[in-house]
N, C-alpha and C positions, 0 to 999 in steps of 0.2 A: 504494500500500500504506500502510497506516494502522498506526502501532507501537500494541498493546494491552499493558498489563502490569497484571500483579496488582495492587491494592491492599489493603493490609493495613490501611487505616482503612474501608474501605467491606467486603472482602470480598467482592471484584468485580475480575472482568477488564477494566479499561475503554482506549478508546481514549485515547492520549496526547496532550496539545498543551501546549506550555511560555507561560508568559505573555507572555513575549517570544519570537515565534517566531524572530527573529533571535539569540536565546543563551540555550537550553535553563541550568537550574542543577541541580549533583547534588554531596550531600554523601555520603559514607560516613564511617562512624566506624573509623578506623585502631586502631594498635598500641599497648599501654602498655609501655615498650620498656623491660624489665629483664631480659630473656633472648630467648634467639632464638625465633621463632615458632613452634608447630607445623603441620602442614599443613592443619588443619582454619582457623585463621585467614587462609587462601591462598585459600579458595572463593571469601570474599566479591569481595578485589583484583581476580583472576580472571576469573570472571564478569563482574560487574557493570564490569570493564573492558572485557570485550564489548560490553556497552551503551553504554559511552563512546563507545566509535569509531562504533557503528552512529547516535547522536544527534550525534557530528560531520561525519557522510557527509552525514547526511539532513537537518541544520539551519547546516551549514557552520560554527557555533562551537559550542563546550560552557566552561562556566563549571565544573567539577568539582574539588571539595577532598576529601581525605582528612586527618584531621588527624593527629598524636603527641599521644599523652598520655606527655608526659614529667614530670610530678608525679602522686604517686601513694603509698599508704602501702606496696605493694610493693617501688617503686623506691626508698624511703628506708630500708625494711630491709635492702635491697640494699646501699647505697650503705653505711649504718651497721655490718655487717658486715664492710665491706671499708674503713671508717675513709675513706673517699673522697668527694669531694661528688656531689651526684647526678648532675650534667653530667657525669662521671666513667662512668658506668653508660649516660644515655641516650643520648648521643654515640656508644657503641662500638654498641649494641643496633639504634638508629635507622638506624647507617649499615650492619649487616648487615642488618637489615629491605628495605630498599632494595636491596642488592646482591642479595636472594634473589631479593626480587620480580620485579626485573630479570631474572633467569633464568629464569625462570616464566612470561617474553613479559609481564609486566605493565610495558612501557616505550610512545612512542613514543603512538600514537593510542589506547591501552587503558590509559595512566596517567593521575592527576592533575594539573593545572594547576598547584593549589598546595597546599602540604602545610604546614599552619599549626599550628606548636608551641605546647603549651597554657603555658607559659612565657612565651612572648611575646606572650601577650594576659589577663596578668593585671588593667592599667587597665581594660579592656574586660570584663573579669568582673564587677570592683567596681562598676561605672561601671549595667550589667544589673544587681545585686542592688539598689546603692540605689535604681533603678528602680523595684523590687519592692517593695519598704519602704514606697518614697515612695506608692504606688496601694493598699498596704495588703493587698499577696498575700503577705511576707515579714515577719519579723521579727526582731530581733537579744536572746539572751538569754546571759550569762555567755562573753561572745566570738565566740559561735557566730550565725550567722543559719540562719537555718530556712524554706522555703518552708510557707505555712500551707496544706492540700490543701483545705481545705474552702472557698474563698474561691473553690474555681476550679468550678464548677459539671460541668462537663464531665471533670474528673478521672477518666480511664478507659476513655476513647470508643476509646483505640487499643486493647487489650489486653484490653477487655469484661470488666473483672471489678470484684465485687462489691467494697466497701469492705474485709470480713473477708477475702476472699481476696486483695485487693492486699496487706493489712499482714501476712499469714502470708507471702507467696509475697517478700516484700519485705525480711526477715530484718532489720528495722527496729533500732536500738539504742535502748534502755530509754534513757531519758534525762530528769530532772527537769523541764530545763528546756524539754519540749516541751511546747506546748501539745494535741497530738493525736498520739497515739504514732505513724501514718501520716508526720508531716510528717519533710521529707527537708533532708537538708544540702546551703547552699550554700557557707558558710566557717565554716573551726572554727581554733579558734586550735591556736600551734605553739608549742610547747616551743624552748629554746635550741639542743636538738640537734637539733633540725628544718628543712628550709626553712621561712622564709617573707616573709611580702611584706606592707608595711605600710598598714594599712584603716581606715576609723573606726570598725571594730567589736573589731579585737587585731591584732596582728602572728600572722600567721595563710597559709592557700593554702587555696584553692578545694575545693568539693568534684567531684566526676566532673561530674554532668551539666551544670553549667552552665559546664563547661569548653566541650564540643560546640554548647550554644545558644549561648554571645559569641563561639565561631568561626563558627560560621555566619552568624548578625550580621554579623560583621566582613569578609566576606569574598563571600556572596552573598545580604545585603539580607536584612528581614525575612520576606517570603513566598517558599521556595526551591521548586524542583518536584519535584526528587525527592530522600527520605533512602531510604541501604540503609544495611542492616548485618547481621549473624545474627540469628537470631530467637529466642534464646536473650538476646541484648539489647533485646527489645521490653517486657518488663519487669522491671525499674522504670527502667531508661536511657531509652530512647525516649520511653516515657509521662511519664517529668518530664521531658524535652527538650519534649515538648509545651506542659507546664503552665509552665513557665518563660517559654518566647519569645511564646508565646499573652498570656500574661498582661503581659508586657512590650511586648507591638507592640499598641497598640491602632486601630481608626478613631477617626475625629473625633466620631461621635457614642456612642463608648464603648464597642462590640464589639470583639470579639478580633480579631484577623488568622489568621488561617492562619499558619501554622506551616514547613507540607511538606503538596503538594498530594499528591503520592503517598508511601506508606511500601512499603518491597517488604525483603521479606528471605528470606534465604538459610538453607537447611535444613544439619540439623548432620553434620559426619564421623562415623560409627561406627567402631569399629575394636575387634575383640575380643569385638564383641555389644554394647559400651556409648558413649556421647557420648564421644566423645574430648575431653579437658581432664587439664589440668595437675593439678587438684586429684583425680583417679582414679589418676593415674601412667600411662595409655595412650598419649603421646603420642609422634609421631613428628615431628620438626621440620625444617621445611623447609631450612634450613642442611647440615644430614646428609643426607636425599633427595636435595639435587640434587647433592651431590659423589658419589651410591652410583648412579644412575641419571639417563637423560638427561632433563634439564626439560621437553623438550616432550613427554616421554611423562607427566611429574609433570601438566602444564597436560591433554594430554588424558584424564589421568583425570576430572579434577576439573569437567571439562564435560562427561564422560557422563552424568552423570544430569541430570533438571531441576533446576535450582538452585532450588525450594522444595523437594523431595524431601531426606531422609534420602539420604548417599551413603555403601555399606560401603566402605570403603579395605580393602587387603588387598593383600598382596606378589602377588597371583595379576591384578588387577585393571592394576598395573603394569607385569605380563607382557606382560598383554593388550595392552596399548595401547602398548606397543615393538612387539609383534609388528604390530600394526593399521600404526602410520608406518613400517616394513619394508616392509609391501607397497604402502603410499601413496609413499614415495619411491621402490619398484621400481618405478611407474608414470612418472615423472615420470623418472628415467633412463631406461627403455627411451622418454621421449620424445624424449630428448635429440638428435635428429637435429631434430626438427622445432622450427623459430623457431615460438615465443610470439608471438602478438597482446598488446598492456594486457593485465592480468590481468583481470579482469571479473564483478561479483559476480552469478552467476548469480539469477534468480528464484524458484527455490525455496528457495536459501540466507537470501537476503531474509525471505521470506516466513515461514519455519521460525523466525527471529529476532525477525518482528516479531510472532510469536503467544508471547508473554510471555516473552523468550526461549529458546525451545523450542530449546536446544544439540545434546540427543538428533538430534533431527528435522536440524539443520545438519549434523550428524557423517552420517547417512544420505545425506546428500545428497554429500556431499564422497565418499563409498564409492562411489556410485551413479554418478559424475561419472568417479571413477577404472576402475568394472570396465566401463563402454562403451570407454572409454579401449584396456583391453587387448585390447579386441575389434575395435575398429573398425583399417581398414587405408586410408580415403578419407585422401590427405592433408591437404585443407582440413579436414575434419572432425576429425580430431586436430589441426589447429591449434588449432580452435574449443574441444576439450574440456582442452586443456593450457591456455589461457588461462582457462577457467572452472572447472579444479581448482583452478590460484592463485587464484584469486578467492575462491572458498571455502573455502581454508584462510587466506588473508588476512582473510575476514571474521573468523574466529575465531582468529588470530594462529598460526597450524600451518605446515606446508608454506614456510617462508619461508628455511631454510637451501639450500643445492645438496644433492642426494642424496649426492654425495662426502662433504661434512662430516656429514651423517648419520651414513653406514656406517663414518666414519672413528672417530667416537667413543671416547673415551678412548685416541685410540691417536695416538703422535708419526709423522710423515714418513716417517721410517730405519724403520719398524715399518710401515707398509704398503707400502712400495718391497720389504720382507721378502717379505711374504706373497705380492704381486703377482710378485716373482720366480719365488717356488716354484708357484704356479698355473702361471706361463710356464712354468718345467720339467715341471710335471705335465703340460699338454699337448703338449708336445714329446715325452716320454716316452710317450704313446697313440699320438702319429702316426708312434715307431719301430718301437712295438710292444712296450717294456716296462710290459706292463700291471704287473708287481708293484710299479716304484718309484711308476707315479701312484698306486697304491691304497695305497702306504706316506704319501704325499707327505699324499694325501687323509685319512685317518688323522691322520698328524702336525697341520693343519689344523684336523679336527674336534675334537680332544684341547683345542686352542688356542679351541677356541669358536668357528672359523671355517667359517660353513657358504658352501658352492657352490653355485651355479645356472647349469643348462645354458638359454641364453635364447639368442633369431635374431640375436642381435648374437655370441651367443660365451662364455665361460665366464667369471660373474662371482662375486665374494664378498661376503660380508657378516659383521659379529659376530653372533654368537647374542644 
């Protein structure tokens, strides 16, 4: 099987191969951490952590970074409002960032390698601009250096648009000292009450994009094979992430380098009818999701649709997919007699993954895996189909708890030894013959949110 994925610089589904087959490289563009995330910043980790594991099964190493943007004029209003230094804001932000994601299955074979703070590679910023300077793509006017866009001929090649339409869609700043109202910032100086970080152009910090190019740089070499990130970041992020490393990594006989051989990104949350974002007020942040509902129902929302697709969020869609791992772990307990083989990643699950990953199509498969399941009664054959539902909830990071901690959910020990008692009595109570206490007992239960199932093993429960 051959992994194909989308390319957003060609506009083509094309077959994958990493330049070094022995360690594939993949950058994502992470968090600018001055507040907690909302759940629409969750799809890219998510996902494109899918792809992680599937290019570490299938190439035995992955080189993958995600970085912090912890400077930032956000995170300095932040910090300046609350009289605190920045480190103060991105330390607490960065480290619930992390802890979320971690709930959301983005640990483990479907997280980053390394996660490199835009703070910590400010030498390496400077070190890229004068670069720039020096080859005559950049230049330095009243503090500020400025990348010059017309010097880079290809200026555009990702995001296909016209010069008037980049500098309208680009919400560029009026500025004297530009020489072409398009060009874009790479360091602007800072005020006393500012960070910053001392340069031969001002004591000054970095602008955005050429945070992402000297991490990449820095971390997986001039030519990378794959960038993700939203597609709401393809321009103007991505597209000067281009013009910068392009124009900075040259061959010997004076071409550009490649940049990122693939671009792929991920389509936006709706919620409401509109893009979910901070600057609408729509959002729902993943901090609050996964203490109100269980994360691996948060994660299989967020892989039902194709991850270039528009996804609607919607408390109904959350329903759905508790209910959906309800009857995916009611399979997986009613196997529970039978020993598991290796878990084993089925061939259609594969397959579903390596057609650009096609999650919809993996989640059919993983259903499909489970309702033979319930049907089949051959015992080698349910061994084989309980080792290939793990498999294919392992491809996509599902299925990985015990049914128990499922259905235990939000609920302490002393709190199911409860319920588990009153069940005992309810059926104790059928086999006297006081039908009115089990249909009280049954009542009191469902009042509780606790629904019953009559199954060949015996009368089990679950939370609604």
């Amino acid at each position: 099987m051959t992994l194909q994925l989308h390319n957003s610089l060609t506009r083509q589904v094309e077959p994958f191969a990493p330049l070094d087959p022995g360690c594939p490289t993949m950058y994502l563009c992470g968090p600018t951490v001055y507040n907690y995330v909302h759940i629409g910043n969750a799809r890219g980790p998510v996902v494109f952590g899918v792809l992680a594991a599937l290019l570490r099964r299938r190439y035995g190493r992955l080189k993958y970074a995600r970085n912090i943007t912890d400077v930032d004029d956000k995170i300095n209003a932040a910090a300046k409002a609350l009289g605190t230094p920045i480190s103060t804001i991105t330390d607490k932000y960065a480290a619930a960032y992390r802890e979320d994601m971690a709930m959301l299955g983005v640990s483990g074979d479907f997280a980053p390698d390394i996660e490199p703070a835009a703070t910590a590679h400010i030498p390496q910023m400077i070190a890229m601009i004068q670069r720039l300077i020096d080859q005559g793509h950049a230049y330095a006017a009243e503090g500020h250096v400025l990348f010059a866009v017309d010097t880079f001929a290809e200026y555009g090649k990702l995001s296909r648009r016209d010069p008037e339409e980049m500098l309208a869609g680009a919400r560029v700043e009026v500025a004297p000292y530009k020489r072409n109202p398009g060009d874009f910032v790479l360091w602007k100086p800072s005020t006393d009450d500012l960070p910053g970080w001392a340069s031969p152009w001002s004591v000054g910090r970095p602008g955005w994009h050429i945070e992402c190019s000297a991490m990449a740089e820095a971390h997986l070499g001039d030519t990378i094979d794959i960038h993700a990130g939203g597609i709401d970041l393809q321009f103007p992020h991505h597209e000067n992430e281009v013009a910068q490393s392009e124009c900075a990594h040259k061959h010997h006989d004076g071409s550009h380098k490649t940049f990122s051989r693939w671009w792929i990104h991920n389509g936006m949350l709706n919620f409401g009818g509109s893009k979910m974002a901070k600057s609408v007020g729509n959002i729902q942040r993943v901090h609050d999701l996964v203490r109100e509902h269980p994360p691996e129902a948060l994660r299989y929302a967020l892989l039902s649709a194709h991850y270039r697709q528009p996804l609607e969020w919607s408390d109904g869609l959350i329903e759905q997919s508790v209910r959906t791992l309800d009857r995916l772990y009611g399979t997986l307990r009613d196997l529970a007699d039978v020993e598991a083989a290796p878990a084993e990643i089925p061939r259609g699950t594969e397959a579903a993954l390596d057609d650009d990953l096609n999650t919809p199509q993996a989640l059919a498969e993983v259903a499909r895996i489970a309702g033979e399941a319930r049907r089949c009664e051959d015992p080698a054959e349910r061994k084989r189909l309980k080792s290939e539902l793990l498999g294919a909830g392992f491809a996509l990071g599902l299925l990985q708890q015990t049914p128990e901690a499922w259905f235990a959910r939000g609920a302490s020990n002393d709190d199911d030894a409860r319920i588990q008692a009153l069940v005992d009595e309810r059926n104790a109570s059928k086999q006297s013959r006081d039908f009115a206490r089990a249909d009280a007992i049954r009542k009191q239960l469902a009042d509780e949110g606790i629904l019953l199932e009559d199954t060949a093993q015996g009368v089990r429960w679950k939370r609604a």
